[in-house]
LUMLO-81470 format. One line per 10 residues: number of its first residue (from 1); their letters; for each residue y, x, z of C-alpha. Coordinates in Angstrom, 3 decimals, always signed. Example, Ala and Ser with C-alpha at 12.3 -4.5 7.8 and 13.67 -1.06 7.14 Angstrom:
<nodes>
1) as) -4.500:+12.300:+7.800; -1.060:+13.670:+7.140
</nodes>
This chain:
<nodes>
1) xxxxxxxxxx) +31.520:-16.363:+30.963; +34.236:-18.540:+29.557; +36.612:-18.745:+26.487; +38.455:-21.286:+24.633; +38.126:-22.186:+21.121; +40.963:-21.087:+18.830; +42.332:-22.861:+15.717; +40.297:-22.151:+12.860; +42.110:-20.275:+9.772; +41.046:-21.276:+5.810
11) xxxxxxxxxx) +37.273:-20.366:+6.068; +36.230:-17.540:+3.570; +32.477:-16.386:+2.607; +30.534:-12.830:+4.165; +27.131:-12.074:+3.675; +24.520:-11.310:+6.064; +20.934:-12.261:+6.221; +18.869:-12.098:+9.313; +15.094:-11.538:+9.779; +12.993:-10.006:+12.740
21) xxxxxxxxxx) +15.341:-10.398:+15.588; +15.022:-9.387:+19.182; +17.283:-11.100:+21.918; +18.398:-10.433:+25.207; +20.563:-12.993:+26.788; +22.898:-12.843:+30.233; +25.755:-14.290:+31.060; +29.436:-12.668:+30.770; +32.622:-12.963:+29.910; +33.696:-11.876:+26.013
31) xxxxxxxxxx) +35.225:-8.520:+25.683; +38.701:-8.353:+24.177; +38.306:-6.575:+20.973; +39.483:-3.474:+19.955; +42.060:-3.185:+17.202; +41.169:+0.225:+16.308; +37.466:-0.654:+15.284; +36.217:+2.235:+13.479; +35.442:-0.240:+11.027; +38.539:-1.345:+9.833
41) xxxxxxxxxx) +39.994:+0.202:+6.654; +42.185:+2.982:+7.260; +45.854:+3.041:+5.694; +46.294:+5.748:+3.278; +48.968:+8.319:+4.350; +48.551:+9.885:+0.500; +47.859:+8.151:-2.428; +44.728:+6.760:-2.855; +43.716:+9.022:-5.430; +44.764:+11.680:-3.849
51) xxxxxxxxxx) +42.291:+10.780:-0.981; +39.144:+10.594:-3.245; +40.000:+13.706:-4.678; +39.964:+15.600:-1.439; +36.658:+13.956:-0.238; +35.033:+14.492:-4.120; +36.947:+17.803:-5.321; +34.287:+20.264:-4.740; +30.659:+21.506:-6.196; +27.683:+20.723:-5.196
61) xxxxxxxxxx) +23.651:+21.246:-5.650; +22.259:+19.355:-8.844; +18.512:+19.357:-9.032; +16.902:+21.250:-11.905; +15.060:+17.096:-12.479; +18.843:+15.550:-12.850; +20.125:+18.346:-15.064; +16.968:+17.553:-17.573; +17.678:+14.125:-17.510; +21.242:+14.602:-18.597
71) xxxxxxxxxx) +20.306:+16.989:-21.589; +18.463:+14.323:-22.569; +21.588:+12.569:-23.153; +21.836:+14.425:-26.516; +18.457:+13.069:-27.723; +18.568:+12.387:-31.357; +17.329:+9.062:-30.870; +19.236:+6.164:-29.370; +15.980:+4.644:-27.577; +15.449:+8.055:-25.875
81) xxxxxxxxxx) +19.252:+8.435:-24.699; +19.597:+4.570:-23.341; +15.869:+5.654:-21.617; +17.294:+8.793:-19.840; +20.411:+6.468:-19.000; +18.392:+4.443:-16.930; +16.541:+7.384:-15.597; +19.631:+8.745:-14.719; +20.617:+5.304:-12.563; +17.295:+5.203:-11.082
91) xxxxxxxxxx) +17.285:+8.646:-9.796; +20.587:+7.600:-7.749; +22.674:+10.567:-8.378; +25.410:+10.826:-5.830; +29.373:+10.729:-6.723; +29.423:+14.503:-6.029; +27.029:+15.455:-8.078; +27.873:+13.764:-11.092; +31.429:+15.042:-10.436; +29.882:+18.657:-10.511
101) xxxxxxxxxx) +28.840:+18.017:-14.189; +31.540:+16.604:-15.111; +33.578:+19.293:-14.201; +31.587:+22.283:-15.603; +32.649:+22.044:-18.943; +28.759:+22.656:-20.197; +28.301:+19.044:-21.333; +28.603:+17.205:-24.668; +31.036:+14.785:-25.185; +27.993:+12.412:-25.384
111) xxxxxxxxxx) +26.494:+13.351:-22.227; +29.893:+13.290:-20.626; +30.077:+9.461:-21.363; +26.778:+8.613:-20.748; +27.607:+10.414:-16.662; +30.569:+8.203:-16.648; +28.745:+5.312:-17.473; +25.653:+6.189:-15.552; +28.266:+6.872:-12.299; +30.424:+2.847:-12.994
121) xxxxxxxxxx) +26.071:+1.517:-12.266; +25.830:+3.705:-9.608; +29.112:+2.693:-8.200; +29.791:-0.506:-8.778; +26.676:-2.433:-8.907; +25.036:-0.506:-6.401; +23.328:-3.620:-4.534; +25.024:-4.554:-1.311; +23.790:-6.222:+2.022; +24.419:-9.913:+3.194
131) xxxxxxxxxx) +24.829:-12.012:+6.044; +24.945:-15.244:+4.576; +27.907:-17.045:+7.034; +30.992:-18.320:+6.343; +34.289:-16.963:+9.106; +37.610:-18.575:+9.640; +39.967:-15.676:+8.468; +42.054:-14.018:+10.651; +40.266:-15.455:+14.110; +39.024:-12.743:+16.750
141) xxxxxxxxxx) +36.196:-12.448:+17.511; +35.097:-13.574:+14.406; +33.581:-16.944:+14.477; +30.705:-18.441:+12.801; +32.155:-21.465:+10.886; +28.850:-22.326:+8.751; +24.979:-21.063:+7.517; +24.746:-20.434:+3.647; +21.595:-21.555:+2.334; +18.604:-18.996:+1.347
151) xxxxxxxxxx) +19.988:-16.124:+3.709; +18.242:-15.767:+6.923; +21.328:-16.010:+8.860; +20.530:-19.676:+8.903; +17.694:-19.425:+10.970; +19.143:-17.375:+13.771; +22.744:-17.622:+14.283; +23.952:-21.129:+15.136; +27.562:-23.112:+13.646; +30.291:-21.615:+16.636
161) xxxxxxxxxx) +28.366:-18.098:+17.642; +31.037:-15.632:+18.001; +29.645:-12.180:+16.725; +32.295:-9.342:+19.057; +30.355:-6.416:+18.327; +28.268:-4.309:+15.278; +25.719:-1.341:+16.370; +27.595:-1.890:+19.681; +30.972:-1.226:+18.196; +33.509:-4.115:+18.267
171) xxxxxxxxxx) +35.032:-5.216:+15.614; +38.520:-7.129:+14.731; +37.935:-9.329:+12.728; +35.729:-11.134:+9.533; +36.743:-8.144:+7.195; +35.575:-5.708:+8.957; +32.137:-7.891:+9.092; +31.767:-7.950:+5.535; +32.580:-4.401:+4.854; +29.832:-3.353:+7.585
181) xxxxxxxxxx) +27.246:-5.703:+5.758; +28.072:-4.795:+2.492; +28.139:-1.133:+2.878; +24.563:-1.425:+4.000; +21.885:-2.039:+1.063; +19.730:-5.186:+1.649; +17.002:-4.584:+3.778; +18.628:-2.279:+5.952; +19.355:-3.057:+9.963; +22.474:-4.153:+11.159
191) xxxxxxxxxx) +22.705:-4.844:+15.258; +24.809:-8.099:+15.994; +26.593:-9.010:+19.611; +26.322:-12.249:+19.477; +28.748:-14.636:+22.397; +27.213:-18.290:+22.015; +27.804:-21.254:+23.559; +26.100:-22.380:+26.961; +24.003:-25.546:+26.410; +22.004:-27.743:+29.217
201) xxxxxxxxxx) +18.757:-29.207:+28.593; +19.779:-32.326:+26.625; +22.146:-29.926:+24.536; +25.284:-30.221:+25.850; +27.807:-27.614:+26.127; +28.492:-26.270:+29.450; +32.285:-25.914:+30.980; +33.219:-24.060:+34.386; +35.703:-26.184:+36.564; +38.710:-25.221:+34.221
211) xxxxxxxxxx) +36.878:-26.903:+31.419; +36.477:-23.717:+29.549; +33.005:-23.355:+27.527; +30.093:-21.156:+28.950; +28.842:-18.388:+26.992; +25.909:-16.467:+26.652; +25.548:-12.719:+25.062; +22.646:-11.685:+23.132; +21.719:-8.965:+21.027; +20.371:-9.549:+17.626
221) xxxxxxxxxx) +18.775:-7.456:+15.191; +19.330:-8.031:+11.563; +17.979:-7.285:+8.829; +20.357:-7.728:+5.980; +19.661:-9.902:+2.742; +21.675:-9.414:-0.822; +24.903:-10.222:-1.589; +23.459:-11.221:-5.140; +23.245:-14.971:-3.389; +26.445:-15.113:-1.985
231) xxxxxxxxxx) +28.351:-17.395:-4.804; +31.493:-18.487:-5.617; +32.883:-22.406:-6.187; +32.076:-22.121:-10.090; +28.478:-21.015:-9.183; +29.424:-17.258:-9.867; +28.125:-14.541:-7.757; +31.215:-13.311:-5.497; +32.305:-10.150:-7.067; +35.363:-9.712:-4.910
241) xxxxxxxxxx) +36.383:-7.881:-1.549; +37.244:-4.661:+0.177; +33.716:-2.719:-0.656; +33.670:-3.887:-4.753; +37.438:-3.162:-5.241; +36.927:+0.416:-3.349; +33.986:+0.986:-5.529; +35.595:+0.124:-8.933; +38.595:+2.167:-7.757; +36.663:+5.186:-7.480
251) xxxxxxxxxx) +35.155:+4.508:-11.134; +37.989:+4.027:-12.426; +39.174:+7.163:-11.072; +36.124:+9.251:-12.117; +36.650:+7.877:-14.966; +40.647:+8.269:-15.677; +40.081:+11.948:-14.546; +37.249:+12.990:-16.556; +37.171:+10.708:-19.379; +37.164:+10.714:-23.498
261) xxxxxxxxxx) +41.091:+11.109:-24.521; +40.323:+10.739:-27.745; +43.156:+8.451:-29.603; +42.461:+4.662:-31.410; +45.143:+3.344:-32.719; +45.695:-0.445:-33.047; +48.371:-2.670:-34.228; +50.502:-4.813:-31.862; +49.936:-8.036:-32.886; +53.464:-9.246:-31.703
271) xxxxxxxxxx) +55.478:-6.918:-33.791; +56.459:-7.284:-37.765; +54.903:-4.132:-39.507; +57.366:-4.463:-41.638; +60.150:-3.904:-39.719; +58.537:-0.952:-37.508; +57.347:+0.654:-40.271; +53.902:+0.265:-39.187; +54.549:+1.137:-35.525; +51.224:+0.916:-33.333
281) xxxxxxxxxx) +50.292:+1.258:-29.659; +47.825:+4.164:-28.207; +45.247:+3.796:-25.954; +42.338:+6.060:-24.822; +38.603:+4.373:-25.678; +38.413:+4.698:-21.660; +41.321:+2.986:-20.979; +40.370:-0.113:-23.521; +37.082:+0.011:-21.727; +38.210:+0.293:-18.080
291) xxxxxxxxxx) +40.588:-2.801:-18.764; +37.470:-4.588:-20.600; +35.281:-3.679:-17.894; +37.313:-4.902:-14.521; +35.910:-7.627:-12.494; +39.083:-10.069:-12.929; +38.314:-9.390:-16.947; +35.086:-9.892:-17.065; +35.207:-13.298:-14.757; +37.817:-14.975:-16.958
301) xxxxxxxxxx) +35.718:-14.022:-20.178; +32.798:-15.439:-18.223; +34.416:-18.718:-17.432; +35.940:-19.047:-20.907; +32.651:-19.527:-22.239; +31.684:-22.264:-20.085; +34.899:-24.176:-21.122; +33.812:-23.491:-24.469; +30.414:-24.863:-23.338; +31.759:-28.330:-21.225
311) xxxxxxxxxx) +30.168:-26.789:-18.018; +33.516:-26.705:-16.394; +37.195:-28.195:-17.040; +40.238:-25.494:-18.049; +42.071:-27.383:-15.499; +39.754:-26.334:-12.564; +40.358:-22.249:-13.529; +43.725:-22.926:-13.883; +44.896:-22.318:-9.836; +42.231:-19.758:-9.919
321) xxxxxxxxxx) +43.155:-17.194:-12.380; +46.761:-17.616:-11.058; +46.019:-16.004:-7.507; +44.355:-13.454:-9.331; +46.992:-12.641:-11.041; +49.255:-12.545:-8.105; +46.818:-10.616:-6.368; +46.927:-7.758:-9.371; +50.805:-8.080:-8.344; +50.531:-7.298:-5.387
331) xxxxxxxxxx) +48.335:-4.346:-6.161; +50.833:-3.131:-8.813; +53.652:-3.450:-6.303; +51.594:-1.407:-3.245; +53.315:+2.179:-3.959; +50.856:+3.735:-1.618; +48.639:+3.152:-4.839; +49.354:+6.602:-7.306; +51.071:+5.697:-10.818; +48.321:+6.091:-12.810
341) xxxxxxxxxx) +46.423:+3.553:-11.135; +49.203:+1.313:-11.006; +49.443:+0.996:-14.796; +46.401:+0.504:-15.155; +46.506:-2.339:-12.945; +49.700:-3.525:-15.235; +47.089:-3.297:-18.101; +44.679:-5.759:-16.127; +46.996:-8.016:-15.664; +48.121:-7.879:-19.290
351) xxxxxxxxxx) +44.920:-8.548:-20.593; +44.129:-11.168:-18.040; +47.439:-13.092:-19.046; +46.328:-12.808:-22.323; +43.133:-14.522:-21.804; +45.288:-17.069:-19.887; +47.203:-18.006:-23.169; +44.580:-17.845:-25.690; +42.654:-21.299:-26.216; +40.075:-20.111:-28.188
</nodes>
């Protein structure tokens, strides 16, 4: 089979690690992909709230074991509720589920925290799979550019593979690659279509009388590695992409819907008490805490403190907390988005400018 080699886009990072892996090889031309892969994200025609809603608005079963671990929420000892916390995590409660108790109104305001916080684990740091290859973005099919080091990948795939199909379903393009491999936990399979290039004994790439490269197709079976060692420039482990930012939406949801409303009150710093009369802002303890707790947040507070420490220059972070900003724009813009989550995405970027300015 033959195909040319396309321009390659700015290269970006997926995961996947390989182990145990059968192949089959012939020799065929690469199928045009389909751009209505099952696997790419589907544009909402409702908000996306609305969405989760309708896939998470109903009652389920809750085993007799979860419902004891939650009234242990109300221990009167701290040790025993953080214990039953973890419990909780470990038992790996679905989103339904916790939903369910949420919603019957039988629960302590304690043990209604304690499922919100137990559901943001279960959610968001829910372990995902990895690759462990870097793509040029936007090229189909998705090529590989490079092997990260300590994933598998490296010992299978080879620099210019072009990977066309996933469990025998094509896909479009490196997005849809990453989702698939982190949707999967690591050590779970994940069955590759692999195009790569024709070689002759001493190595050499082979060309048909047009000059086009030779390709052969194999089949590869993967075994997926963790995205925990897929890192960032600053040494960071990559907390971005379509599967976190679904996953901390739906938190954030859960937790916007069925959260503590309770009021704190705090001054605003920029305005003269004097002249407001003592005028303050409101905020929910969920809404300081889903600002504190969002991934942008948390990664400039992280890489404040190794400015404080010397480990990296301000000047460095500079470029990078500027797309990020832009990129919470563009979020805050996307009306498809419902207007609750928008402003809270207007509080992100708040606090994240705020962090910006402060030197300390």
């Amino acid at each position: 089979m033959t195909r040319r080699t396309g321009h390659l886009g700015s290269v970006i990072a997926a995961g996947l690690s390989l182990a145990g892996c059968v192949l089959t090889v012939n020799a065929q031309q690469v199928v045009p992909v389909n751009p209505d892969s099952p696997f790419a994200p589907q544009q909402p025609e409702q908000s996306a709230d609305a969405e989760l809603d309708a896939v998470d608005d109903r009652d389920v079963a809750v085993p007799q074991e979860l419902r004891a671990i939650v009234s242990r929420f109300d221990s009167q000892y701290f040790a025993d509720r953080e214990k039953a916390l973890q419990d909780f995590v470990n038992f790996g409660a679905d989103i339904q589920q916790v939903r369910t108790m949420l919603r019957s109104g039988a629960i302590s305001l304690e043990q209604r925290h304690r499922l919100l916080s137990a559901a943001r684990m279960n959610l968001v740091e829910r372990p995902r799979g990895a690759l462990g290859i870097s793509m040029p973005r936007g090229q189909m099919p998705v090529k590989v550019n490079g092997l990260l080091p300590d994933l598998p990948a490296q010992h299978v795939l080879r620099i210019n593979d072009l990977i066309t199909h996933i469990d025998d379903i094509e896909i479009a393009n490196a997005q849809e690659l990453i989702r698939a491999a982190q949707e999967r936990l690591p050590g779970e399979s994940l069955d590759l279509t692999v195009q790569r290039v024709r070689r002759d004994d001493m190595g050499n790439a082979l060309r048909d009388e047009e000059g086009l490269l030779l390709y052969d197709e194999m089949k590869i079976a993967v075994v997926l590695g963790s995205a925990e060692k897929l890192l960032d420039q600053n040494g960071f482990v990559q907390r971005d992409g379509p599967v976190i930012e679904e996953r901390e939406r739906r938190a954030n949801q859960l937790t916007l819907n069925f959260g503590d409303h309770s009021r704190v009150l705090r001054l605003d710093p920029a305005v003269d008490p004097a002249k407001t009369r003592g005028r303050v802002i409101a905020k929910t303890n969920d809404e300081f805490k889903l600002v504190e707790q969002h991934r942008y947040v948390q990664a400039i507070i992280r890489e404040k403190k190794k400015i404080a420490d010397g480990r990296i220059r301000r000047s460095t972070m500079t470029q990078v907390w500027q797309t990020r900003l832009s990129d919470l724009q563009q979020q805050i813009n996307n009306r498809s988005n419902s207007r609750k989550h928008r402003k809270y995405l207007t509080d992100v970027y708040n606090r994240c400018a705020e962090l910006m300015i402060d030197r300390r």
